[in-house]
N, C-alpha and C positions, 0 to 999 in steps of 0.2 A: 504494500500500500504506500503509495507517495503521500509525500505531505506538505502541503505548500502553506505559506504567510502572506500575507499583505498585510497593511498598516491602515489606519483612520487616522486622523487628529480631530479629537474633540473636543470641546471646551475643558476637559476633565484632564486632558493628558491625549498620549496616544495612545491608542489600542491596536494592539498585535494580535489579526485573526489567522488561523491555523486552522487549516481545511484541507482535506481529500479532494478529489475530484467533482466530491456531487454533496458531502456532506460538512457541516462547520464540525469542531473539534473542539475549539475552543477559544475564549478571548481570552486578551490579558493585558494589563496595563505597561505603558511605561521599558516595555524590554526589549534589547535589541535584534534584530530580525537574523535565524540563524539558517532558517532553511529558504527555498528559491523564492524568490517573490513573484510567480506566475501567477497572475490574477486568475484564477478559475472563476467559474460561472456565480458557484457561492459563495466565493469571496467579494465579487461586485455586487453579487445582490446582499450580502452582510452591509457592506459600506452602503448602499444606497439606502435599507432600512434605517442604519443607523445616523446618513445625515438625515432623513425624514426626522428622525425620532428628536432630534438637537435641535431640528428648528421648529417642534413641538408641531408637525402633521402626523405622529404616528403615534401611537397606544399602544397599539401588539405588533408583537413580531411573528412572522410567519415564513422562518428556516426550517430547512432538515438540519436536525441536531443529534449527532451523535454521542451518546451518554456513555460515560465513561465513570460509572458506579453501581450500587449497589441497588434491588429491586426497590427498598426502602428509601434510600436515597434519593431515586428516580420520581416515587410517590410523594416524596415532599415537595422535589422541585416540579412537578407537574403541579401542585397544589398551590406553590408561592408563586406559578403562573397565572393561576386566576385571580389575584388579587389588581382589582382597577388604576388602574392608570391615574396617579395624584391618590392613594387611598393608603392607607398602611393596615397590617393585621400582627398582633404578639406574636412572639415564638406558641406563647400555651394554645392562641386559638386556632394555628394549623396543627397543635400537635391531638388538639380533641376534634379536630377532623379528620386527622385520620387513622382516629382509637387509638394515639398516643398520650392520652389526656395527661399524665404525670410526668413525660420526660420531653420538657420542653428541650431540655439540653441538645436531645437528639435531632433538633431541628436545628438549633444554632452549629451545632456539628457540620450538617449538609449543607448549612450555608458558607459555611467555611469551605468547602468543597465544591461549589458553583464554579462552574468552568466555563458558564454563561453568564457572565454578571451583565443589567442589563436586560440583554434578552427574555433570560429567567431573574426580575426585580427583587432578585435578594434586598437589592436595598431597601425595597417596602415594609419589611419586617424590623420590628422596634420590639422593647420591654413591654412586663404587662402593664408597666408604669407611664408606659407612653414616654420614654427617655431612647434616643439613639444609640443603640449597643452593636458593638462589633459587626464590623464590617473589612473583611481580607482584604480590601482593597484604598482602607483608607476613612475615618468617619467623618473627615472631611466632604469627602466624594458620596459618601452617603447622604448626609444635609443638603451637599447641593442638587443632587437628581431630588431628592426629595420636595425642595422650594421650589424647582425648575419645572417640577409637574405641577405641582401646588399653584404658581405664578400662572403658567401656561393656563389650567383650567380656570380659572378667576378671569382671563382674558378674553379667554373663548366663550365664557357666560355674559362678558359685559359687550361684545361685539355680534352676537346671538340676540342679546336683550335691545341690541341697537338698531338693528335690522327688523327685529320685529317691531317696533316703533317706528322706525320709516316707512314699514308698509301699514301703519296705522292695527297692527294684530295685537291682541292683548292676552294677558295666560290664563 
C-alpha cells in the first residue's frame, strides 16, 4: 500500500494529510512532510473540504476514512461525529450513549487517538463541567475551532434573520 501526504495551511497551523490512493489515513498538525507529496484524489478533496470548513461553508465532512483502531474506539468516534457543528457534548454523555455510562475516561482515551481531528470534532467534546479539557492537539486549537463554529453560526442566524426581513417573512 502507498502512502502519500499533502499539506493545508489553516488558520490553526498546517495540516499534514496522509492518504492511500482512495482513502485519508490521517491528519496531523504542524509536521514535516516525509512521504511523496502526490496529490491523490483524497487528498484534494480532504483540502477542499477543509478550506470549505475554515471559511465556515461546511459542517460535515464527507471522506472515506480509514480507521486505524479498535471496534470501541471506532464507536466513539462514529459517535463524536454526530455531535452538531458549533454544539459541544461531555466525555460522560457519549460514554452513556454508548452503554459506557461510568468510564468517561475511555472516551477521552479515543480522543487522544483521533487521527481525524477535525473531520471527526474531537474538539466538540468538553468536561461535564463544561470546562475545555485535553485536546492532542493543542487546547488552544480547541477554543479556537470551538469560537470559530460558535462565531460562524451566530453569523449565519443574523444574515438568515436578515434576508428574511428583506423579503418582508416573519418566524
Amino acid at each position: 500500500m502507498n502512502i502519500y501526504a499533502g499539506k493545508y495551511f489553516s488558520p490553526i497551523g498546517k495540516i499534514v494529510i496522509y492518504a492511500t490512493e482512495s482513502e485519508l489515513l490521517a491528519l496531523s498538525f504542524d509536521e514535516e512532510l516525509e512521504r511523496s507529496a502526490k496529490k491523490t484524489e483524497i487528498i484534494e478533496e480532504t483540502i477542499f473540504q477543509l478550506d470549505e470548513y475554515f471559511k465556515g461553508k461546511r459542517k460535515k465532512f464527507n471522506l472515506k476514512l480509514k480507521f486505524n483502531s479498535t471496534e470501541l474506539q471506532r464507536t466513539i468516534l462514529e459517535e463524536v461525529r454526530k455531535i452538531p457543528y458549533g454544539m459541544t457534548a461531555a466525555y460522560s454523555d457519549i460514554a452513556k450513549k454508548i452503554g459506557y455510562a461510568k468510564y468517561a475516561r475511555i472516551i477521552g482515551k479515543a480522543m487522544n487517538n483521533n487521527s481525524f481531528p477535525i473531520i471527526i470534532p474531537c474538539h466538540r467534546v468538553i468536561g461535564k463541567n463544561g470546562k475545555l479539557t485535553g485536546y492532542a492537539y493543542g487546547l488552544w486549537r480547541k477554543e479556537w475551532l470551538l469560537l470559530f463554529e460558535k462565531q460562524n453560526l451566530q453569523e449565519q442566524k443574523i444574515n438568515s434573520s436578515d434576508l428574511l426581513k428583506s423579503l418582508r417573512i416573519t418566524k
